[in-house]
Backbone as XML, in Angstrom:
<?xml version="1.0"?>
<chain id="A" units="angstrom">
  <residue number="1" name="UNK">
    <atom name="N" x="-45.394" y="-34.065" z="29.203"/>
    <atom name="CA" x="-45.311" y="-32.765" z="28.553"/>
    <atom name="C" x="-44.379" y="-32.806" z="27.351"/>
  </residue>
  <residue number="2" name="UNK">
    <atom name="N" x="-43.574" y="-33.434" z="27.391"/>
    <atom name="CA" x="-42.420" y="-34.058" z="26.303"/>
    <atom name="C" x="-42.752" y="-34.486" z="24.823"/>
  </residue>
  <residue number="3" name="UNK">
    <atom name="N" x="-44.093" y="-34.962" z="24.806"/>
    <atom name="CA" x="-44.439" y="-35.690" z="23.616"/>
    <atom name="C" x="-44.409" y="-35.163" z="22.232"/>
  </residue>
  <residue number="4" name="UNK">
    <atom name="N" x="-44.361" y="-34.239" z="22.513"/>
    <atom name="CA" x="-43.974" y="-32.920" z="21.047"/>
    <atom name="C" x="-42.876" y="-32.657" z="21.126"/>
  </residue>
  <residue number="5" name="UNK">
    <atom name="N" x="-42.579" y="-31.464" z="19.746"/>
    <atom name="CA" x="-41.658" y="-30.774" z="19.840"/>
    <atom name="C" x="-41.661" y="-29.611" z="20.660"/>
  </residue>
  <residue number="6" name="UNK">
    <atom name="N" x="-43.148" y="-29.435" z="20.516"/>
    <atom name="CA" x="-43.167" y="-28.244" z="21.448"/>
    <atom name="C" x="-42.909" y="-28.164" z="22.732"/>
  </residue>
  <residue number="7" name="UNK">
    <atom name="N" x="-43.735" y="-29.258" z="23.402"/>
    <atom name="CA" x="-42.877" y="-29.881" z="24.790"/>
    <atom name="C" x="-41.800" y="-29.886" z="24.874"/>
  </residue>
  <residue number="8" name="UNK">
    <atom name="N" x="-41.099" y="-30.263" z="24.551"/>
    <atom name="CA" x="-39.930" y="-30.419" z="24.033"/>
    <atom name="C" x="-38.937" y="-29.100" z="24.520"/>
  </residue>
  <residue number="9" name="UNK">
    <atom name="N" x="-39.027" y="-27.979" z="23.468"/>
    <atom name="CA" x="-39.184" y="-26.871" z="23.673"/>
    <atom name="C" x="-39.295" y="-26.082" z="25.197"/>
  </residue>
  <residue number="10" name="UNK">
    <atom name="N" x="-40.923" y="-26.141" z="25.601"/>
    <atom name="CA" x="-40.978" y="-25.934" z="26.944"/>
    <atom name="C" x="-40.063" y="-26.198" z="27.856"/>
  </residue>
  <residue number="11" name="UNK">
    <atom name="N" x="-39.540" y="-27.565" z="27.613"/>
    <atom name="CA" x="-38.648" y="-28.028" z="28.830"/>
    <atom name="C" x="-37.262" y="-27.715" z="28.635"/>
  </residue>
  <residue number="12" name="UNK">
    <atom name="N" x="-36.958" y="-27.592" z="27.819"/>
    <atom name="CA" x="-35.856" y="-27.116" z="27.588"/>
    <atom name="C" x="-34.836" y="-27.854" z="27.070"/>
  </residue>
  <residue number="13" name="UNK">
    <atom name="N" x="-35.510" y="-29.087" z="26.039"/>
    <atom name="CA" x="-34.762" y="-30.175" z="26.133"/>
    <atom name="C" x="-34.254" y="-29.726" z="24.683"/>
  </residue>
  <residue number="14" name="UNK">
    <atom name="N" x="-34.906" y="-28.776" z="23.669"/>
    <atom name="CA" x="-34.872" y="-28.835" z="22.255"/>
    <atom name="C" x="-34.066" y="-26.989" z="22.554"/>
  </residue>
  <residue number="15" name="UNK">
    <atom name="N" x="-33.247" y="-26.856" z="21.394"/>
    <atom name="CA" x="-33.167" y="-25.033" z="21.502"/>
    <atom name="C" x="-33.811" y="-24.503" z="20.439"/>
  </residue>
  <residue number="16" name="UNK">
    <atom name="N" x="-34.417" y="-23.344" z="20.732"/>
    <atom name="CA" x="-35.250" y="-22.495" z="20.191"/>
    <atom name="C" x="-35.090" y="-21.108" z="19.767"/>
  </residue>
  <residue number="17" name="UNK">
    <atom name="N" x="-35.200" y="-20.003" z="19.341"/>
    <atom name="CA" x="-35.000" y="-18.697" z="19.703"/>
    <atom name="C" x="-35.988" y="-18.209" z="19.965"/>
  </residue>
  <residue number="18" name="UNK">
    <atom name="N" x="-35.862" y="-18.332" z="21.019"/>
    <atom name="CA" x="-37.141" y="-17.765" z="22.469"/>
    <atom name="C" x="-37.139" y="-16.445" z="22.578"/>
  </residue>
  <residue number="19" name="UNK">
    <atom name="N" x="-38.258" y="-15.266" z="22.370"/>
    <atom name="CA" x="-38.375" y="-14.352" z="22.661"/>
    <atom name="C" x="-39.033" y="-13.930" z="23.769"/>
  </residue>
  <residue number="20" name="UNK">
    <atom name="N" x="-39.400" y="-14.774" z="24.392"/>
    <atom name="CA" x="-40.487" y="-14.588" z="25.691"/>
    <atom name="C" x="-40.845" y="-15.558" z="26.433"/>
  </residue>
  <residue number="21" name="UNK">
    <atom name="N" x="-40.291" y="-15.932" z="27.907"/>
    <atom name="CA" x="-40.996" y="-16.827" z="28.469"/>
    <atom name="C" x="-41.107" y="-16.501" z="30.483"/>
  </residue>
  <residue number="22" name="UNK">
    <atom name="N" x="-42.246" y="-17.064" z="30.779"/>
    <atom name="CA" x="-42.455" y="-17.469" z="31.853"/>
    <atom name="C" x="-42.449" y="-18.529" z="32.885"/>
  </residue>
  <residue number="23" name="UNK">
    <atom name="N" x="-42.980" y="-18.241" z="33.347"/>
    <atom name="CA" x="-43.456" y="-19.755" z="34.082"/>
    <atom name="C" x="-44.562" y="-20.820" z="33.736"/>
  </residue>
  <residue number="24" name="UNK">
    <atom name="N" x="-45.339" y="-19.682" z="32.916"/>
    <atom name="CA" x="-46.477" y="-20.539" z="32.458"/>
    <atom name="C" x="-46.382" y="-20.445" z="30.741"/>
  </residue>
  <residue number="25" name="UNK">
    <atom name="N" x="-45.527" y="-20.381" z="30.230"/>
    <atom name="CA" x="-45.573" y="-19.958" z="28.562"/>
    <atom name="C" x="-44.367" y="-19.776" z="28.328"/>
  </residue>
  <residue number="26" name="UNK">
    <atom name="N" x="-44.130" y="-20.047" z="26.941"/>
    <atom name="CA" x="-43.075" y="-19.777" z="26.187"/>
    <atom name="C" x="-43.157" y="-19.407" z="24.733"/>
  </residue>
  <residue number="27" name="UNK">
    <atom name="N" x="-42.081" y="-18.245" z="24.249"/>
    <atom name="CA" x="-42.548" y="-17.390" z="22.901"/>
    <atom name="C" x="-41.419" y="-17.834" z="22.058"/>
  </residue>
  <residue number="28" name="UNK">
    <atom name="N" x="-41.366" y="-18.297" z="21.035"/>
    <atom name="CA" x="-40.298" y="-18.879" z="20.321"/>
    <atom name="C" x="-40.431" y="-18.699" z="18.307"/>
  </residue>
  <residue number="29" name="UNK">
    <atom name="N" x="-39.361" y="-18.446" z="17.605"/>
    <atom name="CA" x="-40.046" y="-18.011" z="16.472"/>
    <atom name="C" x="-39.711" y="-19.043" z="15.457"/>
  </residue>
  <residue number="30" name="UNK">
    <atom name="N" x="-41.159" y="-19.150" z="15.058"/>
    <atom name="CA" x="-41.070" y="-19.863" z="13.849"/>
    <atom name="C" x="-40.137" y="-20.433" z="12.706"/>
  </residue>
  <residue number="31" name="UNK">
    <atom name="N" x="-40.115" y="-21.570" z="12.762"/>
    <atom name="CA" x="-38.975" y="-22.142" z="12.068"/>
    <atom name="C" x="-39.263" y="-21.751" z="10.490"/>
  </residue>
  <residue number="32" name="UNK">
    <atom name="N" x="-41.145" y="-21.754" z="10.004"/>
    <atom name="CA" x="-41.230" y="-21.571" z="8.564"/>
    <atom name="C" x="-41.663" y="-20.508" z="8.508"/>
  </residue>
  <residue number="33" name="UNK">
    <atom name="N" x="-41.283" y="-19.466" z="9.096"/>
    <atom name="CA" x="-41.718" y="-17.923" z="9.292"/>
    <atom name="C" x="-42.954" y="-17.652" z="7.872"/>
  </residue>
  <residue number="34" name="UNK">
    <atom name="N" x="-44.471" y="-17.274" z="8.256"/>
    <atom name="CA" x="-45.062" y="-16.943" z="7.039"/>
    <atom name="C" x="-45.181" y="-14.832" z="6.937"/>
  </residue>
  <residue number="35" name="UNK">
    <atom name="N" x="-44.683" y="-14.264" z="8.032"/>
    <atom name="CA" x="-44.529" y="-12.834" z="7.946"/>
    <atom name="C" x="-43.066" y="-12.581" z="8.652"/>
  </residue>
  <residue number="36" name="UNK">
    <atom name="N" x="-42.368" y="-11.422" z="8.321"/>
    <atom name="CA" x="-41.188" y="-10.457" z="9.082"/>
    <atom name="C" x="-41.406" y="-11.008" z="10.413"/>
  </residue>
  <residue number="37" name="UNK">
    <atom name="N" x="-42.653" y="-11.309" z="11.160"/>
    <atom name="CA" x="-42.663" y="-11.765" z="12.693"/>
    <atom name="C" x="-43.367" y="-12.839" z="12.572"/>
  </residue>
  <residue number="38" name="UNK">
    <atom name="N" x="-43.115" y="-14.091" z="13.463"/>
    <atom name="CA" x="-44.070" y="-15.105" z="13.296"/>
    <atom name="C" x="-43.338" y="-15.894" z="14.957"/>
  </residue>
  <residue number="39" name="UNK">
    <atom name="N" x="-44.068" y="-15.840" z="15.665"/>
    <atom name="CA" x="-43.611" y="-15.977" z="16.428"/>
    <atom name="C" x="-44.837" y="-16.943" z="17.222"/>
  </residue>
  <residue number="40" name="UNK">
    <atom name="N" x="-44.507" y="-18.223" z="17.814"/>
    <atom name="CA" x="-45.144" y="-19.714" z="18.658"/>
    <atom name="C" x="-45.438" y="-18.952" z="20.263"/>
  </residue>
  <residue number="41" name="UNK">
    <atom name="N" x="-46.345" y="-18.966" z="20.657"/>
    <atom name="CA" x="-46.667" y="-18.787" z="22.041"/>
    <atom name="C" x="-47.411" y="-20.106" z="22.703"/>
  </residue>
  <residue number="42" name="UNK">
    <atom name="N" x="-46.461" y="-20.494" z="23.377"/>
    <atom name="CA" x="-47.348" y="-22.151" z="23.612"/>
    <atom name="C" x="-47.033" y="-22.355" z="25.549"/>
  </residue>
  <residue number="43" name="UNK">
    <atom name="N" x="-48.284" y="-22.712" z="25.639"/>
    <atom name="CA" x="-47.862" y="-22.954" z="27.277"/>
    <atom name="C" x="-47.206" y="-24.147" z="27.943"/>
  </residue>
  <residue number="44" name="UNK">
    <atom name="N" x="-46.760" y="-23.754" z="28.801"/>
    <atom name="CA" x="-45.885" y="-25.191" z="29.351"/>
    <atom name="C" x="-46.689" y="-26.298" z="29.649"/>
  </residue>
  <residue number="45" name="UNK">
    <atom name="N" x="-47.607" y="-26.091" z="29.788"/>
    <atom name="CA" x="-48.817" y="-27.417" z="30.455"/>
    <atom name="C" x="-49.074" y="-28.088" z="29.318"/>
  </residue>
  <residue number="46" name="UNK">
    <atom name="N" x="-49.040" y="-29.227" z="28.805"/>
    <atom name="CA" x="-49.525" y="-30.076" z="27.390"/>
    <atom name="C" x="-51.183" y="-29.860" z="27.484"/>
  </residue>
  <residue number="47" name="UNK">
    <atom name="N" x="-51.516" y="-29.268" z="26.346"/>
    <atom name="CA" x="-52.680" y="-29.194" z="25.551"/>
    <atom name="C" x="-52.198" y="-29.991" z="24.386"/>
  </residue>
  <residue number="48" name="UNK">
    <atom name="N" x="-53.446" y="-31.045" z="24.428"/>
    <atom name="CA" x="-53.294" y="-31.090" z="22.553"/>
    <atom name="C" x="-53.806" y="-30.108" z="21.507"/>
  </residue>
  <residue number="49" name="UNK">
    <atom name="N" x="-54.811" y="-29.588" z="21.980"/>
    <atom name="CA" x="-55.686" y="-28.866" z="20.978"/>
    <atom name="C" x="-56.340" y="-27.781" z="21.458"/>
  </residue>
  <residue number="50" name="UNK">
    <atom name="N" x="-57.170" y="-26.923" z="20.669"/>
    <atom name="CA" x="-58.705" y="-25.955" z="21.816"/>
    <atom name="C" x="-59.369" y="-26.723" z="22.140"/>
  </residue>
  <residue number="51" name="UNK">
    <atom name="N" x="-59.219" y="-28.082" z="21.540"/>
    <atom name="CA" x="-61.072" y="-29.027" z="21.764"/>
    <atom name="C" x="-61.077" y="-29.480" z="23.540"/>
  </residue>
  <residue number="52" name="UNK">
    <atom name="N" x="-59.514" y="-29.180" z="23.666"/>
    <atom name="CA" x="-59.109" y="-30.411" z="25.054"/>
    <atom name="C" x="-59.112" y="-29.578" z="26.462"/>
  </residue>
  <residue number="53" name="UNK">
    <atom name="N" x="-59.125" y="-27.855" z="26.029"/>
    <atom name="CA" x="-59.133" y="-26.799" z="27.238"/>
    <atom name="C" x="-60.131" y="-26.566" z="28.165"/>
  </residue>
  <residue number="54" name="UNK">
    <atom name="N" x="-60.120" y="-26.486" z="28.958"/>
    <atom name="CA" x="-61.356" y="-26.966" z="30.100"/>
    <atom name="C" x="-61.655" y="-25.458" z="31.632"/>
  </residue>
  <residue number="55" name="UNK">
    <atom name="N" x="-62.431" y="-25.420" z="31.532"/>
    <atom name="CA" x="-62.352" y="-24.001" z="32.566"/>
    <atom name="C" x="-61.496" y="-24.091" z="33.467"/>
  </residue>
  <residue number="56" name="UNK">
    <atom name="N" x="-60.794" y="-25.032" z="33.894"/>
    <atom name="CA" x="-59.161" y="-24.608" z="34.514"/>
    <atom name="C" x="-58.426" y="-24.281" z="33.783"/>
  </residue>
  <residue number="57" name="UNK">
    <atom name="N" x="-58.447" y="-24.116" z="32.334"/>
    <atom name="CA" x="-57.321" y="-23.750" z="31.871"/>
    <atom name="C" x="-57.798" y="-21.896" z="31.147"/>
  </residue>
  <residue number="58" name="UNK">
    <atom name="N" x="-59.011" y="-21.489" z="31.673"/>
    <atom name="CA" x="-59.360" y="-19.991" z="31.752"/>
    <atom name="C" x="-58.018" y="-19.087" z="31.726"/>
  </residue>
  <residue number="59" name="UNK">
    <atom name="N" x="-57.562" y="-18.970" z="33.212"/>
    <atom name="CA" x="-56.551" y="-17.792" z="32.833"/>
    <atom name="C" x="-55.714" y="-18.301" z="32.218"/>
  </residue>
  <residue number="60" name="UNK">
    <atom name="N" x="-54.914" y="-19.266" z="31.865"/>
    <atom name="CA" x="-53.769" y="-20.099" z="30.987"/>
    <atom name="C" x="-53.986" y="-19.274" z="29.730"/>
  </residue>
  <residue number="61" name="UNK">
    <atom name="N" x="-55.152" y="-19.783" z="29.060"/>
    <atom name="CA" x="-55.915" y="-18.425" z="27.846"/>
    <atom name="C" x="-55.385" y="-17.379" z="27.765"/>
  </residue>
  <residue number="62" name="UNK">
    <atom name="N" x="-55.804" y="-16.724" z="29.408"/>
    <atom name="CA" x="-55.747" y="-15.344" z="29.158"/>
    <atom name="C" x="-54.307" y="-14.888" z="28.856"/>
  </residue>
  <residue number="63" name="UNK">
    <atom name="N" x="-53.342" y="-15.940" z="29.520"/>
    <atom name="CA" x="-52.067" y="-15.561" z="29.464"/>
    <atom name="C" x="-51.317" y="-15.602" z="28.749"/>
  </residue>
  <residue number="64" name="UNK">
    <atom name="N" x="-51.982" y="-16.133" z="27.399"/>
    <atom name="CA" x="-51.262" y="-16.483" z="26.154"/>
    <atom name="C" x="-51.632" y="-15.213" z="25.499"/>
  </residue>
  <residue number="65" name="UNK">
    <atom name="N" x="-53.072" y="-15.145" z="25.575"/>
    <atom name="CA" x="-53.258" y="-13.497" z="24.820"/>
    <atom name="C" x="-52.523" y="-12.419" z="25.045"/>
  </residue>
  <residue number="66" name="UNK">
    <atom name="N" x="-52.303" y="-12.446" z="26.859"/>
    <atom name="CA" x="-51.493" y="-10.994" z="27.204"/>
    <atom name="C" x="-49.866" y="-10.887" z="26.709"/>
  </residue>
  <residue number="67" name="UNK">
    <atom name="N" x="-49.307" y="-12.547" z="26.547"/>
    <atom name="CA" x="-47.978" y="-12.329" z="26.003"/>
    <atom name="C" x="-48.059" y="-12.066" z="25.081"/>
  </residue>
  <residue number="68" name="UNK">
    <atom name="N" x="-49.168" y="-12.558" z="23.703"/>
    <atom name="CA" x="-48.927" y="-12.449" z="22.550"/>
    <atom name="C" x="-48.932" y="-10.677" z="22.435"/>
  </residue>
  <residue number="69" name="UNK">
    <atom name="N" x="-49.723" y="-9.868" z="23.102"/>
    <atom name="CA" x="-49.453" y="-8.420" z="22.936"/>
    <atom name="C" x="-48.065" y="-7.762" z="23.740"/>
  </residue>
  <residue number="70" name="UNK">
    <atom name="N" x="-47.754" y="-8.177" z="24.539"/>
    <atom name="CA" x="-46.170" y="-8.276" z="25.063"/>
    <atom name="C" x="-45.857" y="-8.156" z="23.969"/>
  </residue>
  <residue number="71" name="UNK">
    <atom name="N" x="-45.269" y="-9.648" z="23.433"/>
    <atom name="CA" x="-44.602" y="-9.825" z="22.328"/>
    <atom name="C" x="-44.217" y="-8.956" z="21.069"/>
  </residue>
  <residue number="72" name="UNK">
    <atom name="N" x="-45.756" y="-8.709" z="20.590"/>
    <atom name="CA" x="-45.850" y="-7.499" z="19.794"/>
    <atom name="C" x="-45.458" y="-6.453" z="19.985"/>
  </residue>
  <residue number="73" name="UNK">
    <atom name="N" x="-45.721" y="-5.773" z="21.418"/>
    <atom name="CA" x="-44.646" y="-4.734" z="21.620"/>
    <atom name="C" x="-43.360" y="-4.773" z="21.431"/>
  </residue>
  <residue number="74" name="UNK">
    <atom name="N" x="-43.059" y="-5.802" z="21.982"/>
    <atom name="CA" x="-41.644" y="-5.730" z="22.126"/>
    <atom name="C" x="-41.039" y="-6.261" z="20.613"/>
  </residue>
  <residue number="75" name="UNK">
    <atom name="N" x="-41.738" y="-6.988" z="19.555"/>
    <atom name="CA" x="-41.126" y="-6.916" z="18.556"/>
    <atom name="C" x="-41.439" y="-5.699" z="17.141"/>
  </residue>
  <residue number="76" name="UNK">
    <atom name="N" x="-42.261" y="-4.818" z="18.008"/>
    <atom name="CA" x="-42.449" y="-3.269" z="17.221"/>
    <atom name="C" x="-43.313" y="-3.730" z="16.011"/>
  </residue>
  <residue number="77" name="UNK">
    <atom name="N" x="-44.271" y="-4.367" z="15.937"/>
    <atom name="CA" x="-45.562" y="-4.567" z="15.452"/>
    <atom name="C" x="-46.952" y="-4.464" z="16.092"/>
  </residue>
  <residue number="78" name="UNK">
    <atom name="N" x="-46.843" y="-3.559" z="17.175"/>
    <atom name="CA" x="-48.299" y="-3.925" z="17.854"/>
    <atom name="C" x="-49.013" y="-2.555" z="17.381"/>
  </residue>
  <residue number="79" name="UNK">
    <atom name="N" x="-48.299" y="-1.332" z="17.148"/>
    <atom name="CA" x="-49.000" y="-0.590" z="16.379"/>
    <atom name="C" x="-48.837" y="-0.363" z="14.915"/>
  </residue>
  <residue number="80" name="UNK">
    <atom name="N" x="-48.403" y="-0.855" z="14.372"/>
    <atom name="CA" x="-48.959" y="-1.038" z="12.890"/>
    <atom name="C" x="-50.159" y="-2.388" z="12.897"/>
  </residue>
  <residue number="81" name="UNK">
    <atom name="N" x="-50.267" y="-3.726" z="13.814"/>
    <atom name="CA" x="-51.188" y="-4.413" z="13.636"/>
    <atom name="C" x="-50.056" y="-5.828" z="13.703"/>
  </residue>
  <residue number="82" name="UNK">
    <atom name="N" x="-51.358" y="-6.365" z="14.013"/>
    <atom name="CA" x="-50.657" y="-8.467" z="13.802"/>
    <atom name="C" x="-52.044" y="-9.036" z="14.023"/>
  </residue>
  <residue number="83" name="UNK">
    <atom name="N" x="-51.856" y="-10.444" z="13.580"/>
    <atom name="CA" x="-52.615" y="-11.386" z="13.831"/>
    <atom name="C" x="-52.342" y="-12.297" z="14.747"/>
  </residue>
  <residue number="84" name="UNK">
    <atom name="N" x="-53.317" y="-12.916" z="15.565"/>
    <atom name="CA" x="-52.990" y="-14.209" z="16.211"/>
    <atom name="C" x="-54.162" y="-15.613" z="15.666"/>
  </residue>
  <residue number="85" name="UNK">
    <atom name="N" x="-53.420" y="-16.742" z="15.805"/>
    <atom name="CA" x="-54.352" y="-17.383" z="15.024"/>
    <atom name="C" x="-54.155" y="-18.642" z="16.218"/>
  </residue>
  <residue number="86" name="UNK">
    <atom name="N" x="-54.889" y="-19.327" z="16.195"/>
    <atom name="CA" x="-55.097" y="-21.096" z="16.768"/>
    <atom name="C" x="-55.489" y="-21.779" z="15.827"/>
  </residue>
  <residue number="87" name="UNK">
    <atom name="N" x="-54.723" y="-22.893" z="15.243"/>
    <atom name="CA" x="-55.133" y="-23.623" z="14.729"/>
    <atom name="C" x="-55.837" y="-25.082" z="15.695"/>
  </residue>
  <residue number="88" name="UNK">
    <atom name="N" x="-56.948" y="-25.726" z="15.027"/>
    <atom name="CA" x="-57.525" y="-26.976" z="15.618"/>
    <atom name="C" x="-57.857" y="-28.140" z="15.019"/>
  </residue>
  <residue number="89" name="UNK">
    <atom name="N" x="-56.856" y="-28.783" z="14.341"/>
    <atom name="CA" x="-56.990" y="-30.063" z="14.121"/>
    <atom name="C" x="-55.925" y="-30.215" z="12.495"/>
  </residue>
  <residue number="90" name="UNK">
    <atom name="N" x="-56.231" y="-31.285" z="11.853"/>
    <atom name="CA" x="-55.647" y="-30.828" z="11.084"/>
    <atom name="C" x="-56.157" y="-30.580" z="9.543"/>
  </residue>
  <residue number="91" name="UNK">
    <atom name="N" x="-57.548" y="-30.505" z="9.299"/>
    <atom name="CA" x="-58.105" y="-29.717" z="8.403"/>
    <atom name="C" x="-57.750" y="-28.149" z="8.917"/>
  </residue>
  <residue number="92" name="UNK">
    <atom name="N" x="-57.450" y="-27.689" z="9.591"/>
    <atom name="CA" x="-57.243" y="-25.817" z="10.301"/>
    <atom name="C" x="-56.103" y="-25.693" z="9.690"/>
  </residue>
  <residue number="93" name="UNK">
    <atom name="N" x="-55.264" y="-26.884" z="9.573"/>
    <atom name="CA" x="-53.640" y="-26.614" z="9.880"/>
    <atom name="C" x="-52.763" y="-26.984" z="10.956"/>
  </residue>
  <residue number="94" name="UNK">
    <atom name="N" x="-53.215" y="-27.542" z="11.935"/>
    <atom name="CA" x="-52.530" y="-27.522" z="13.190"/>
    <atom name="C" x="-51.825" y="-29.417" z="13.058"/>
  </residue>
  <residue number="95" name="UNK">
    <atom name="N" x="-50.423" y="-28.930" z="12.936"/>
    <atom name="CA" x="-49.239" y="-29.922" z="12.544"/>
    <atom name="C" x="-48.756" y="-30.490" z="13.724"/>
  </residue>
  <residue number="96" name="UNK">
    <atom name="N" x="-48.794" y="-29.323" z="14.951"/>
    <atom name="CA" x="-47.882" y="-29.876" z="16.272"/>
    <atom name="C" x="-49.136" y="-30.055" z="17.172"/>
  </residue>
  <residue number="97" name="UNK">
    <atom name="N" x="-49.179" y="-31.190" z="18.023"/>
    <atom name="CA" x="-50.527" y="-31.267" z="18.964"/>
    <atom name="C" x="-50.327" y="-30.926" z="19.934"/>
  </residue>
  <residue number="98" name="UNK">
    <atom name="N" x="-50.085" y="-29.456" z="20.413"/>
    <atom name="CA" x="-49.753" y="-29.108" z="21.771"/>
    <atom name="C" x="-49.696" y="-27.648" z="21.093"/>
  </residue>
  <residue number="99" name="UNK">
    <atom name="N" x="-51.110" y="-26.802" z="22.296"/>
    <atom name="CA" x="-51.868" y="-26.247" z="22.003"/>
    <atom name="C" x="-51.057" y="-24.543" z="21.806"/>
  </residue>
  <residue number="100" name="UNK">
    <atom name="N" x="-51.429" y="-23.963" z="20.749"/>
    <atom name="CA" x="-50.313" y="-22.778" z="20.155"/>
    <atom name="C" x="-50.747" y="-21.427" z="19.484"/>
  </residue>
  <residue number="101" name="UNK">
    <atom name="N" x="-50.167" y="-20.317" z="19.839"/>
    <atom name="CA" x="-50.920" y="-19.303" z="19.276"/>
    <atom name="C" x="-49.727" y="-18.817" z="18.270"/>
  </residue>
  <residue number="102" name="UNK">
    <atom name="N" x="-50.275" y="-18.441" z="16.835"/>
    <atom name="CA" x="-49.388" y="-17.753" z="15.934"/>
    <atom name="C" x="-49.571" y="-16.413" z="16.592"/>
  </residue>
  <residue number="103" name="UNK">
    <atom name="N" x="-47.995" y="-15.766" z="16.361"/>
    <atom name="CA" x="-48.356" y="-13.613" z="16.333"/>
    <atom name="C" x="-47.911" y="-13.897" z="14.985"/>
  </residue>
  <residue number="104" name="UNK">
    <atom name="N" x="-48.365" y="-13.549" z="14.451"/>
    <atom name="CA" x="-47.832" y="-13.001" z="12.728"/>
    <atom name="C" x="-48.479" y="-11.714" z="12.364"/>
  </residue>
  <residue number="105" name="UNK">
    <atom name="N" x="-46.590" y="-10.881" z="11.984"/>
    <atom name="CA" x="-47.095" y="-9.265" z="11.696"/>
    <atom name="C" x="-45.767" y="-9.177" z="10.920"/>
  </residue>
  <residue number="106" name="UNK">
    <atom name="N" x="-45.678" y="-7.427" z="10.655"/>
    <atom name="CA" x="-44.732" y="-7.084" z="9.873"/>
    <atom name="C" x="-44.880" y="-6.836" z="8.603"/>
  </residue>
  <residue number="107" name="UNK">
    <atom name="N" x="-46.203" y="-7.283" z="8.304"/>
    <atom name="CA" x="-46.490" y="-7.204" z="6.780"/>
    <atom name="C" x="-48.296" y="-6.868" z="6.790"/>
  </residue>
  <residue number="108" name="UNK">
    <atom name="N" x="-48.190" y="-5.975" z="5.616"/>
    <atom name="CA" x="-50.016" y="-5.728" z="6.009"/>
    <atom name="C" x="-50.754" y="-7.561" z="5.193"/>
  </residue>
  <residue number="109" name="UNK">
    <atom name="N" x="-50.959" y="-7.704" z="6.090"/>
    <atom name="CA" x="-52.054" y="-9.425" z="5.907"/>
    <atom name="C" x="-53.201" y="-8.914" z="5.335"/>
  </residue>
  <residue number="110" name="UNK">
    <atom name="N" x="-53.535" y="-10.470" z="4.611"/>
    <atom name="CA" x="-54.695" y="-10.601" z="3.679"/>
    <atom name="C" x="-55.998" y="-11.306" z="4.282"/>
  </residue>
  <residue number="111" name="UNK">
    <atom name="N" x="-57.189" y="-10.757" z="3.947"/>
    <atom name="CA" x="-57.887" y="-11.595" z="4.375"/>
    <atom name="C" x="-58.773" y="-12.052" z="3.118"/>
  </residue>
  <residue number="112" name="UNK">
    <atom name="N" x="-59.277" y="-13.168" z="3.029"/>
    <atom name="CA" x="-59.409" y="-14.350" z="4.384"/>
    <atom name="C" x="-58.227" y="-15.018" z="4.458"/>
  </residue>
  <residue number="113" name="UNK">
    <atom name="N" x="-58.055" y="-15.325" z="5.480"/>
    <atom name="CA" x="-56.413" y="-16.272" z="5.715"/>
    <atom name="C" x="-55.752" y="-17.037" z="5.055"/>
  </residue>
  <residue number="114" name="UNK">
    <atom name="N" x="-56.775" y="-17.943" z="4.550"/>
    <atom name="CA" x="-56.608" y="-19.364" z="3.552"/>
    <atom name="C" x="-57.169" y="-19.806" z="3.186"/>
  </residue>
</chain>
């Protein structure tokens, strides 16, 4: 689970400023913040990617979604709006291989993303 930073992270080996965690997840904010909120929701179990998630990892999913709206509440962006994003590979963007949801809010966002 270690092999990242994000692992890393999870275990508690790296410090972070963690806004949210469980048993199965952890919420931590962005070191290159791209909005007022930008905040890592990554689960403790090593994923590398979406390509690698497998119907055991169903509610794991679900549980990243329900923190990421936690989160939002609790960082007073869930009613003005946020985004969540997954990146998958690294044409997407995805830098750390251990599998991660952006919340990014605080600012009215543009679309298309990039």
């Amino acid at each position: 689970m270690t092999d990242t930073i994000f692992g890393r992270i999870a275990a508690g080996e790296v410090p972070a400023d963690i806004v949210y965690e469980d048993e199965h997840l952890v919420a931590f904010r962005d070191l290159n913040p791209q909005a007022p909120t930008h905040v890592l929701i990554i689960p403790r179990k090593s994923i590398p990617t979406l390509n690698e998630v497998t119907d055991v990892d169903a509610e794991l999913l679900g549980r990243l979604f329900l923190a990421a709206a936690k989160v939002a509440e609790q960082e007073g962006i869930a009613e003005d709006g946020y985004r969540t994003v997954i990146n998958c590979n690294a044409s997407a963007g995805q830098s750390v291989y251990h599998l991660h949801v952006h919340l990014i809010g605080g600012r009215p966002l543009q679309w298309p993303p990039g």
